[in-house]
KEKE-3310 file (N, C-alpha, C; in steps of 0.2 Angstrom, whole numbers, plus 5000, padded with zeros to 4 digits):
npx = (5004:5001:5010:5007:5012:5015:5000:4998:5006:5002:4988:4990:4998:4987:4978:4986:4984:4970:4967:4973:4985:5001:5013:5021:5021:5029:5041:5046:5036:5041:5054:5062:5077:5088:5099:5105:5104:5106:5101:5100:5090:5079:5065:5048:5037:5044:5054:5067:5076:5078:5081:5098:5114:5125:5119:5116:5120:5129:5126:5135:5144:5146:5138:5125:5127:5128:5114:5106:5111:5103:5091:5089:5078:5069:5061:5050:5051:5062:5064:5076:5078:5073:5073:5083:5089:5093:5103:5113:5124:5138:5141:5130:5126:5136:5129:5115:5117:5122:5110:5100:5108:5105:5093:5081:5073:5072:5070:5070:5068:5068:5073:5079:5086:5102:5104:5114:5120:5132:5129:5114:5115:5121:5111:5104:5108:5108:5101:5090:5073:5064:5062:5057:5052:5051:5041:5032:5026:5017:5023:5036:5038:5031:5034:5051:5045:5041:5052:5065:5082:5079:5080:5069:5069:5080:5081:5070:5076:5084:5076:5069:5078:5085:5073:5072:5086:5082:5072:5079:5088:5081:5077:5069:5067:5073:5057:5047:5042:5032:5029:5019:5012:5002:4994:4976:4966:4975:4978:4969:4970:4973:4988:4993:4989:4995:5008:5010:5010:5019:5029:5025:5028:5039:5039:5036:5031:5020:5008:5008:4999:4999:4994:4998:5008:5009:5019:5018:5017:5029:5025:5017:5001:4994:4975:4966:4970:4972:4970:4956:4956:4945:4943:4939:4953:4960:4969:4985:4992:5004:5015:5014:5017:5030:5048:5059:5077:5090:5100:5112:5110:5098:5083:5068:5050:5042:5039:5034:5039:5049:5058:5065:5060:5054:5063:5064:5075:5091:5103:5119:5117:5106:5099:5090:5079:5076:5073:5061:5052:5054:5050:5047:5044:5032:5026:5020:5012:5002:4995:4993:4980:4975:4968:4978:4980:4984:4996:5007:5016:5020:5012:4998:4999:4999:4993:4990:4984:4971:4964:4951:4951:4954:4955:4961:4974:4976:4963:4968:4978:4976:4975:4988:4994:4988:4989:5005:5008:5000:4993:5007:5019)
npy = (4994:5012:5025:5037:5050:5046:5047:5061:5067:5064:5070:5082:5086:5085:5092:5104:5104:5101:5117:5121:5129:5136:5140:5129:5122:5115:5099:5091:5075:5061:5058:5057:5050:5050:5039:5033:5036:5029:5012:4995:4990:4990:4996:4995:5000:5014:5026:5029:5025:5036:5044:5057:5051:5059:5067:5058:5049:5044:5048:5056:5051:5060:5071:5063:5059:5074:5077:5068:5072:5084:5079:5070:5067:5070:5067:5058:5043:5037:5038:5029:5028:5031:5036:5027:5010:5007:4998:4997:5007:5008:5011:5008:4998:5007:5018:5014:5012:5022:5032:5023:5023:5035:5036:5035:5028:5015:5014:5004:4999:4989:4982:4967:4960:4963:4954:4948:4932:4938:4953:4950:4947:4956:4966:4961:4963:4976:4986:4991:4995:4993:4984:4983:4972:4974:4966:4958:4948:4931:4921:4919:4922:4935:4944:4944:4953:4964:4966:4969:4968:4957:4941:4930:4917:4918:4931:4929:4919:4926:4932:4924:4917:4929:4930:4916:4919:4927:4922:4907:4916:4921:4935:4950:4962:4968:4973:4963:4964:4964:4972:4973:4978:4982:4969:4969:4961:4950:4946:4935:4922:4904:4903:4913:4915:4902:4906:4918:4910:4903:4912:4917:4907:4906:4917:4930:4945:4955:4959:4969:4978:4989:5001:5006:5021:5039:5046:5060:5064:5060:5046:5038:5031:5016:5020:5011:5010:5023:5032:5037:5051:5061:5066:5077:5085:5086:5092:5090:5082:5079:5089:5094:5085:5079:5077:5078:5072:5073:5064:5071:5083:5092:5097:5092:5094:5083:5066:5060:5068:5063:5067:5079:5092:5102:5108:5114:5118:5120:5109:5111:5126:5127:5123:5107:5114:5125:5125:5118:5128:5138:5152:5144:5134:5138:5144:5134:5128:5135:5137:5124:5122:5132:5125:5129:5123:5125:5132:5123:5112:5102:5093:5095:5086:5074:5057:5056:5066:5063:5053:5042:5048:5049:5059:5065:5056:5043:5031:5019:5019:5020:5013:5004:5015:5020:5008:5007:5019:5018:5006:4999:4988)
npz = (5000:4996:5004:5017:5015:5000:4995:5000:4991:4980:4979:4980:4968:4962:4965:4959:4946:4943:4945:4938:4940:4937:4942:4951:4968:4971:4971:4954:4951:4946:4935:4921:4917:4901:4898:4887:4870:4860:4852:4850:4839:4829:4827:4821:4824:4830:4832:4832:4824:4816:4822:4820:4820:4823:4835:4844:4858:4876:4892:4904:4916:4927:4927:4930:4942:4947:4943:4951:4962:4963:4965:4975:4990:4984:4972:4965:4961:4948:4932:4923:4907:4892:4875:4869:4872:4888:4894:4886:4892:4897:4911:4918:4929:4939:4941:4944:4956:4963:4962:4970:4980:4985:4990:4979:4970:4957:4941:4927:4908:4895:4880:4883:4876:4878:4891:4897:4906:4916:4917:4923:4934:4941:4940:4949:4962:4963:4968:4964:4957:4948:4935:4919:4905:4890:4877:4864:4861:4858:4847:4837:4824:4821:4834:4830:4818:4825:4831:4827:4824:4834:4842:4847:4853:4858:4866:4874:4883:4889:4897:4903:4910:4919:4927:4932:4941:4948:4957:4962:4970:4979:4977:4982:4976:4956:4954:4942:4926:4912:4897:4885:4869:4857:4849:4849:4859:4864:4874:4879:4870:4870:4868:4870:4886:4891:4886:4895:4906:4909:4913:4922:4931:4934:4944:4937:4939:4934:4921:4908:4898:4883:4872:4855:4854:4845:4849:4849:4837:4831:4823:4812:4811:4803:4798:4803:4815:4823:4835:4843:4835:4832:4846:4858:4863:4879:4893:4895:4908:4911:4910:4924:4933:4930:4923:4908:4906:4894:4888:4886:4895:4890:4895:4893:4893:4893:4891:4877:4867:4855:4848:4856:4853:4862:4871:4887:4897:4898:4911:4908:4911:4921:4936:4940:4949:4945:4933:4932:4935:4925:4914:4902:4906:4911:4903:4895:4905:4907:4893:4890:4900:4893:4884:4873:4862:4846:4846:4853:4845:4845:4854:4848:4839:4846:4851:4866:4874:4868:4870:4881:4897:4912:4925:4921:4916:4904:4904:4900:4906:4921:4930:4931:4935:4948:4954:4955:4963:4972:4979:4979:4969)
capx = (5000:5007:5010:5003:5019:5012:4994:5000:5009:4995:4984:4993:4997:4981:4974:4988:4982:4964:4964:4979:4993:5005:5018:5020:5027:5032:5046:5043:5036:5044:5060:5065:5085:5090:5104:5106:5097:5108:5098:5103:5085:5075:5056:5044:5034:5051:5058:5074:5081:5076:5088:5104:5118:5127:5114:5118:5126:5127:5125:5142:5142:5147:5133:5121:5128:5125:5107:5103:5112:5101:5084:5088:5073:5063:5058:5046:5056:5068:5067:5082:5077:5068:5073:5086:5090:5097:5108:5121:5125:5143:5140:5124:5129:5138:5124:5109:5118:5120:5102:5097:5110:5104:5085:5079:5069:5074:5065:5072:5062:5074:5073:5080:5092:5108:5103:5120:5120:5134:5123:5107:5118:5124:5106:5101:5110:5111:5095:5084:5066:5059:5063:5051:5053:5047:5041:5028:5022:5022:5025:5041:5038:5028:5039:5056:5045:5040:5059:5070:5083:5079:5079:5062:5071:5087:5078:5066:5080:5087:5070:5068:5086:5083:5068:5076:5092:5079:5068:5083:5092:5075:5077:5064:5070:5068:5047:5047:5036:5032:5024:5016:5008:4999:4987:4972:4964:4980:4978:4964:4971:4976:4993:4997:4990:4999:5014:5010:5009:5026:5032:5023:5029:5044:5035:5036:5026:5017:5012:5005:4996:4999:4991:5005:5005:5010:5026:5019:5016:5031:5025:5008:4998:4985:4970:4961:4974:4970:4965:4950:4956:4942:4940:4942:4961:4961:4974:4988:4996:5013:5020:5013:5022:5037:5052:5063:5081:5090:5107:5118:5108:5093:5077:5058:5042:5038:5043:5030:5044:5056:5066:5067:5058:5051:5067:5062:5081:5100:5107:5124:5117:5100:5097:5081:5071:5077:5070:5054:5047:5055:5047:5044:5039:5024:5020:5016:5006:4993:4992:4989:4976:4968:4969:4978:4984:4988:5002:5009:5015:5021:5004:4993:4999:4998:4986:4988:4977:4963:4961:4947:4954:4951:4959:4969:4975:4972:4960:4970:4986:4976:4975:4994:4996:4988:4994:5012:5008:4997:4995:5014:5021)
capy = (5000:5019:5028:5044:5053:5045:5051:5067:5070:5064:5076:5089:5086:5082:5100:5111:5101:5104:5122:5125:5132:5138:5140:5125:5124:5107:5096:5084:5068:5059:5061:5052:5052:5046:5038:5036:5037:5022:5004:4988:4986:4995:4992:4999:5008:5019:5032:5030:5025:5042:5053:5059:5048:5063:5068:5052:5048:5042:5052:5055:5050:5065:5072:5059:5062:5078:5076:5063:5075:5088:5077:5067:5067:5076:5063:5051:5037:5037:5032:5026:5027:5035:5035:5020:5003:5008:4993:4998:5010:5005:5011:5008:4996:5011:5024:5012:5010:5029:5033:5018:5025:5040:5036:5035:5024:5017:5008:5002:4998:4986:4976:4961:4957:4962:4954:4941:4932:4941:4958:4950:4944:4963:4971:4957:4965:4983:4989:4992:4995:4988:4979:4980:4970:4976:4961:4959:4941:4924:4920:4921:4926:4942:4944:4944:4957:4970:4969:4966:4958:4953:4936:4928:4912:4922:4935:4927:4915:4929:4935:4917:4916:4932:4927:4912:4916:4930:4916:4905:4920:4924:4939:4954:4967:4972:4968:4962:4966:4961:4975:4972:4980:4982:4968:4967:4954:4945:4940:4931:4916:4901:4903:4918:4912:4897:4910:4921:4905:4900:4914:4917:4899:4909:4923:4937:4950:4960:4958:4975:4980:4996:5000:5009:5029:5040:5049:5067:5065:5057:5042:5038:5022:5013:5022:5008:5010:5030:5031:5043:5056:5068:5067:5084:5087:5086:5095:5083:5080:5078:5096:5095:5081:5075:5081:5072:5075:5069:5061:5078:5087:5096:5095:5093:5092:5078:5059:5060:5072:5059:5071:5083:5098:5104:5109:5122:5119:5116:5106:5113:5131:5130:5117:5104:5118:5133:5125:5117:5134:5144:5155:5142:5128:5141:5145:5128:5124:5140:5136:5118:5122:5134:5120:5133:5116:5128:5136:5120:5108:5091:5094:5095:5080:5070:5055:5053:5069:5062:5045:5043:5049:5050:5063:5067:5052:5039:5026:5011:5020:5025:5007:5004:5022:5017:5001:5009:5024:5017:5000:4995:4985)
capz = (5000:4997:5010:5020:5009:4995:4995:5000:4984:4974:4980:4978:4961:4957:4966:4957:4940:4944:4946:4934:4941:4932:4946:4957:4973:4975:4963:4949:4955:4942:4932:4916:4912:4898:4901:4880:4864:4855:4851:4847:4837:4824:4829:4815:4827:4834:4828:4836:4821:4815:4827:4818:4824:4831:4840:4848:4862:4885:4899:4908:4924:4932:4925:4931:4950:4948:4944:4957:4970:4965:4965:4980:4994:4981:4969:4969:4955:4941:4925:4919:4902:4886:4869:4870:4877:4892:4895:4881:4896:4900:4919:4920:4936:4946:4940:4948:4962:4965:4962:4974:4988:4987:4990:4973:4968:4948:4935:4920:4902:4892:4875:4884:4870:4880:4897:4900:4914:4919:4920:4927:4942:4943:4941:4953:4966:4962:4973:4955:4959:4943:4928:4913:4898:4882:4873:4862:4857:4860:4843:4835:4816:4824:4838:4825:4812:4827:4836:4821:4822:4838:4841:4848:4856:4863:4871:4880:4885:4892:4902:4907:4913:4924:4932:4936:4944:4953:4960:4964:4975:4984:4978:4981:4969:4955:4953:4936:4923:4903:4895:4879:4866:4850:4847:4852:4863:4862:4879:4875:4866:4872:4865:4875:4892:4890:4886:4902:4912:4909:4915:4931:4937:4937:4948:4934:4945:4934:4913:4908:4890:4880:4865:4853:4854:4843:4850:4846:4830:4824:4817:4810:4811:4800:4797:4807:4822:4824:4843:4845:4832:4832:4852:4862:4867:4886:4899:4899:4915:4911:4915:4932:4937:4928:4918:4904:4905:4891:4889:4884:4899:4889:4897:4891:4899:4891:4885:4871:4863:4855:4844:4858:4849:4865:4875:4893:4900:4901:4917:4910:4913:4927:4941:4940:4950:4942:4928:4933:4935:4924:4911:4898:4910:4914:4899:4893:4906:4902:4887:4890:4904:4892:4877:4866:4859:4842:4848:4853:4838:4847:4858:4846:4835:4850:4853:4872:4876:4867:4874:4887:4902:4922:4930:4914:4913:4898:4906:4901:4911:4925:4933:4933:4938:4955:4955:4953:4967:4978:4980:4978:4964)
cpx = (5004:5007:5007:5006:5014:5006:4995:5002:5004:4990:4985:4995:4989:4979:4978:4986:4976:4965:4971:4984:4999:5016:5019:5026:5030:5038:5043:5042:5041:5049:5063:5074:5088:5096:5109:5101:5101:5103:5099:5097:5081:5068:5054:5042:5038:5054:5063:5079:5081:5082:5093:5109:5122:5123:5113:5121:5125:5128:5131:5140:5143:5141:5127:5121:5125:5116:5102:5105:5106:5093:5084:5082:5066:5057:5056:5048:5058:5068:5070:5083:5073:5070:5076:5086:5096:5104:5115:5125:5132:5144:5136:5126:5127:5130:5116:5112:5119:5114:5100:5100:5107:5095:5080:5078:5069:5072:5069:5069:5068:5069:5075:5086:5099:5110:5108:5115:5124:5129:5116:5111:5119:5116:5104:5101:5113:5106:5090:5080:5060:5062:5060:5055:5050:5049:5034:5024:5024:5023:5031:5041:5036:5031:5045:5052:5046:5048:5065:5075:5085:5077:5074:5066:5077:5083:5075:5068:5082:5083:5068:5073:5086:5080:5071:5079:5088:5076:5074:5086:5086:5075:5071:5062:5075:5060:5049:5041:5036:5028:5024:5011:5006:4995:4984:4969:4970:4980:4971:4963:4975:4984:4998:4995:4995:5006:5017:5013:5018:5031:5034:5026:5037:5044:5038:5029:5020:5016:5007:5004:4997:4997:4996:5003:5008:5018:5025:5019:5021:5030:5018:5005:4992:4980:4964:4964:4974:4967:4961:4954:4951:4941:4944:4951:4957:4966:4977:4993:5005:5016:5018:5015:5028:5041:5056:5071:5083:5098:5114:5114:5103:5089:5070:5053:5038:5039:5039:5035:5049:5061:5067:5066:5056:5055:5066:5070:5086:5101:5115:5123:5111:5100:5090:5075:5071:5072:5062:5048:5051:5050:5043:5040:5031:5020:5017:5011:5000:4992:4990:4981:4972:4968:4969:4983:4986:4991:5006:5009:5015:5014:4999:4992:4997:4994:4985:4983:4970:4959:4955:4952:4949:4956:4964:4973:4973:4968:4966:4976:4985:4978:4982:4994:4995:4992:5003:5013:5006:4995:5003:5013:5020)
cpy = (5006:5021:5035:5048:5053:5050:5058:5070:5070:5068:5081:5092:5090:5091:5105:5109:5105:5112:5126:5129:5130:5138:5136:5125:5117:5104:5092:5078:5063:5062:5055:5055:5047:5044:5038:5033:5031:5017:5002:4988:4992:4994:4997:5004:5012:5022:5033:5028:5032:5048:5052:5056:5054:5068:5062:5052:5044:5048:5052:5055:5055:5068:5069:5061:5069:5081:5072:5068:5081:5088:5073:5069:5070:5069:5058:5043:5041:5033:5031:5025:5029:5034:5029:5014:5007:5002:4994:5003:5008:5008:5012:5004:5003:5017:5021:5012:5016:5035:5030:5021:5031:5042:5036:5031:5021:5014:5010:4997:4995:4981:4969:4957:4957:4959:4949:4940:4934:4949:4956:4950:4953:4969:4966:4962:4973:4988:4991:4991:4990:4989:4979:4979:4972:4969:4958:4953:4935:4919:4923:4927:4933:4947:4948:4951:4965:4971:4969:4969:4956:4944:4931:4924:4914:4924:4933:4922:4920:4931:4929:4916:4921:4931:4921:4913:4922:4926:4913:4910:4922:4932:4945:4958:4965:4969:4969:4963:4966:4966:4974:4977:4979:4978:4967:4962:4950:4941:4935:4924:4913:4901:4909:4917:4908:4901:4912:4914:4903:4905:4916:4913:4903:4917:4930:4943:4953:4959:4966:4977:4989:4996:5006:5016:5030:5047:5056:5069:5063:5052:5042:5031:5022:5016:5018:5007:5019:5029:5036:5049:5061:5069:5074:5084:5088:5089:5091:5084:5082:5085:5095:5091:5079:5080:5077:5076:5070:5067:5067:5082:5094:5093:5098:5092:5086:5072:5056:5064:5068:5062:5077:5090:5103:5108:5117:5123:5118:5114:5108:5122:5133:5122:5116:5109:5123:5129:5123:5122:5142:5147:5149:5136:5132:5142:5139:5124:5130:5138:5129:5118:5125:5131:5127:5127:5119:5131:5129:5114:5101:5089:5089:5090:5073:5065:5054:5058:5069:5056:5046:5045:5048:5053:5065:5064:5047:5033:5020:5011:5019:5017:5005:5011:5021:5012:5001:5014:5021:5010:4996:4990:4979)
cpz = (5000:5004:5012:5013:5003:4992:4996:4995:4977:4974:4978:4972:4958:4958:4962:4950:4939:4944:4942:4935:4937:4936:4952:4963:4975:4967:4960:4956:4952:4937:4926:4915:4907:4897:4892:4874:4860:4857:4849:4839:4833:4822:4824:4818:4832:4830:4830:4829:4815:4818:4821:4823:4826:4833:4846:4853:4872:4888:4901:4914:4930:4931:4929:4939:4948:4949:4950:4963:4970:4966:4973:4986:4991:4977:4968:4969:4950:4937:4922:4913:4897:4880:4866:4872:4881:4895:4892:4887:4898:4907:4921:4926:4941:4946:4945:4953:4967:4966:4968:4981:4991:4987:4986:4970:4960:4944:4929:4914:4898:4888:4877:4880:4874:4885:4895:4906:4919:4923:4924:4934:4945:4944:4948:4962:4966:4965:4967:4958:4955:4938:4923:4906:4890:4877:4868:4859:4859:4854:4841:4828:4818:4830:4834:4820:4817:4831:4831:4824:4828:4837:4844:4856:4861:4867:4877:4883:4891:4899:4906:4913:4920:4928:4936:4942:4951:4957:4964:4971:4979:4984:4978:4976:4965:4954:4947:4932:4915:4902:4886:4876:4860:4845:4852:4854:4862:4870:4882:4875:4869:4873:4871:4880:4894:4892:4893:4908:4913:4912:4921:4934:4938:4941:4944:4940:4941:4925:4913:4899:4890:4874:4863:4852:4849:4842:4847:4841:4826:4818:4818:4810:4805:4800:4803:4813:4827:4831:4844:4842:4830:4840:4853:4863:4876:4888:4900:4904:4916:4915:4921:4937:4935:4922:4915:4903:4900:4891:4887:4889:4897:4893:4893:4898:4897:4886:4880:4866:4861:4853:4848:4855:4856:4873:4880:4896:4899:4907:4917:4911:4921:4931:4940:4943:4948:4935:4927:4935:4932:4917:4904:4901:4911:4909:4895:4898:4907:4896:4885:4893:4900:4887:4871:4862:4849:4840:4850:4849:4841:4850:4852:4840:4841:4852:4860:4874:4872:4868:4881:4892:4908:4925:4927:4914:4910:4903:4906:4906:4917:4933:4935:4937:4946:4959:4958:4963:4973:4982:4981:4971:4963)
residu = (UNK:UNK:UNK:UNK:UNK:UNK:UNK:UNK:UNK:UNK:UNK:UNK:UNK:UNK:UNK:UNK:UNK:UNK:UNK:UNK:UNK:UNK:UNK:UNK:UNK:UNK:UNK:UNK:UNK:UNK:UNK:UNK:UNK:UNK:UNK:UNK:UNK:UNK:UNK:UNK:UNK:UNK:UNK:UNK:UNK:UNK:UNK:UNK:UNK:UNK:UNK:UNK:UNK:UNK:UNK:UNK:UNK:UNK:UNK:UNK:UNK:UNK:UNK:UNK:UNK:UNK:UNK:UNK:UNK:UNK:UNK:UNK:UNK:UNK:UNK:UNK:UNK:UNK:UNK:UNK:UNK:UNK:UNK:UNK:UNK:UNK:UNK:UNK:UNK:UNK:UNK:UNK:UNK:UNK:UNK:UNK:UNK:UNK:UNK:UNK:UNK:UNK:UNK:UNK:UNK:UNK:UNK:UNK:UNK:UNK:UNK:UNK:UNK:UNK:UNK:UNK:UNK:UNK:UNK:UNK:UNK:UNK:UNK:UNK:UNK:UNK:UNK:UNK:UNK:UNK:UNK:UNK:UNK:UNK:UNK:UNK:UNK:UNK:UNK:UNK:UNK:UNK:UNK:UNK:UNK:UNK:UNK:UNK:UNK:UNK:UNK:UNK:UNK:UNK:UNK:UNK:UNK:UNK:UNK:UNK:UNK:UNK:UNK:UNK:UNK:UNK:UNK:UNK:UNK:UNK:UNK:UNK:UNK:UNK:UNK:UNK:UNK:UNK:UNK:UNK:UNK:UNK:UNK:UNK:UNK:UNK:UNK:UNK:UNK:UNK:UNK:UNK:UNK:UNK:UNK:UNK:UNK:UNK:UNK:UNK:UNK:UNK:UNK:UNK:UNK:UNK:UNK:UNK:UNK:UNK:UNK:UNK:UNK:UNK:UNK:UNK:UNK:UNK:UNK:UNK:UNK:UNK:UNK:UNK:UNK:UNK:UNK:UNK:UNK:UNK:UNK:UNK:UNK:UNK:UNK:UNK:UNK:UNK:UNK:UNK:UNK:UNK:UNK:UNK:UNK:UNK:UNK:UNK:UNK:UNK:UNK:UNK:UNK:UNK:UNK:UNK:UNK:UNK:UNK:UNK:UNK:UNK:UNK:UNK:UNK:UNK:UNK:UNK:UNK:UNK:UNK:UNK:UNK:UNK:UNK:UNK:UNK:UNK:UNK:UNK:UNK:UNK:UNK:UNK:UNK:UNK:UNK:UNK:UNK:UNK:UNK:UNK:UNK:UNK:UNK:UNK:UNK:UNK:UNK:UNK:UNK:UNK:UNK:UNK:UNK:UNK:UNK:UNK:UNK:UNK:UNK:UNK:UNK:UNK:UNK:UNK:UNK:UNK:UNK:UNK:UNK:UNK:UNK:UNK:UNK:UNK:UNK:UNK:UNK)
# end
């Protein structure tokens, strides 16, 4: 269950959301850092093979300290990832374990393709809060199209092998978790039950559905994949609670921005609160609050603010979102 803290922070959002404030008095609850925008893998629906390779690049780790010194007691978790596979991370290890010392909660979103069994052993034990795998099928052929040139039977070798040796060690952390997305009813069918089942006997923690966004209008989908395209624009949430730092130390208000179009800060010129209230952080959220969503262009391509929502955010999220805050993992 969350705790008092917890509930407290949620409120508080919620009420400076609700009545639109522009100038909040509290810090991000959440914080993405990208640790880096390189991946192994060229999935259709990501744009990642889109970036300009130099544009490319890892987080230094002085850097990353310094960010975690200047979030510590503030923030609620860390996502150790956005554009990338975070694992390519060559100190991703010392960087988990300098978050984690320093009260920060970390989650990590991973292709699964790099997991050795030396690294599992090393996340095993590196205080990591959560784990999710991105994986999309429990067929191969369909598996292989949307991860290219993943390998179906490696991977999930690899996912298998982790649970494992986490099982084996009685280990607590990280809570693990498969997320999946993009067809329908798939959890449905024998085939993918069966799938799930096999994985739970190795106390996978958590499997979670997402249906594929559109990243701010970079990429487009199918005609018949369009998620509620004439619905109203909503107030999305994001600015009012989270911030995306990105692996060279800009800052967005938002990890729907994959090509970083939407930059409010430097890290080598303002500190995380200087900038989470400085001039342009405010003006993006009057203009969100009064839906002048045509002054803003990534906005306004966006399909997250037209999805059902509750409480501004998308229905399908809202369950995890609890699940995540208030309930426990």
């Amino acid at each position: 269950m969350g705790t008092y803290k917890d509930f407290k922070r949620l409120y508080r959002i919620g009420q400076a959301f609700r009545r639109g404030e522009s100038c909040l008095k509290y810090f991000p609850s959440r914080i993405w850092i990208e640790l880096t925008d390189h991946c192994n893998l060229k999935c259709p629906l990501c744009p990642n093979q889109n970036i300009p390779k130099e544009k490319k690049g890892f987080i230094s780790t002085a850097l990353f300290k310094e960010i975690v010194d200047q979030i510590k007691g503030e923030v609620h978790d860390l996502y150790l990832f956005h554009r990338g596979e975070p694992l390519l991370h060559p100190q991703l290890i010392e960087l988990i374990h300098y978050a984690q010392s320093r009260g920060l909660p970390c989650r990590i979103h991973t292709n699964g393709t790099m997991l050795s069994d030396s690294l599992s052993k090393q996340i095993l034990t590196s205080g990591l809060e959560v784990l999710s795998f991105s994986f999309d099928d429990s067929e191969a052929a369909h598996y292989e199209k949307n991860r290219f040139p993943a390998k179906f039977e490696q991977t999930l070798g690899n996912i298998k092998h982790f649970l494992q040796l986490k099982k084996e060690g009685q280990y607590r952390k990280p809570v693990t978790v498969l997320q999946t997305m993009g067809i329908k009813n798939k959890h449905s069918t024998p085939a993918w039950k069966q799938f799930i089942s096999s994985l739970k006997s190795l106390e996978l923690n958590r499997v979670v559905f997402r249906r594929p966004h559109n990243w701010g209008g970079a990429i487009s989908f199918p005609s018949e994949s369009l998620l509620e395209p004439n619905r109203p624009l909503f107030a999305c949430t994001f600015p009012w609670y989270a911030l995306v730092v990105y692996w060279d130390g800009t800052v967005g208000p938002c990890p729907q921005d994959f090509f970083a179009r939407m930059i409010v800060g430097d890290l080598q010129k303002n500190t995380i609160v200087e900038i989470w209230n400085n001039p342009e952080m405010q003006g993006l959220r009057e203009k969100i609050r009064n839906r002048e969503y045509h002054l803003l262009e990534i906005c306004r391509q966006c399909d997250r603010p037209r999805r059902k929502a509750f409480a501004g955010v998308p229905r399908e999220y809202f369950k995890n979102f609890l699940k995540e805050n208030l309930w426990g993992n």
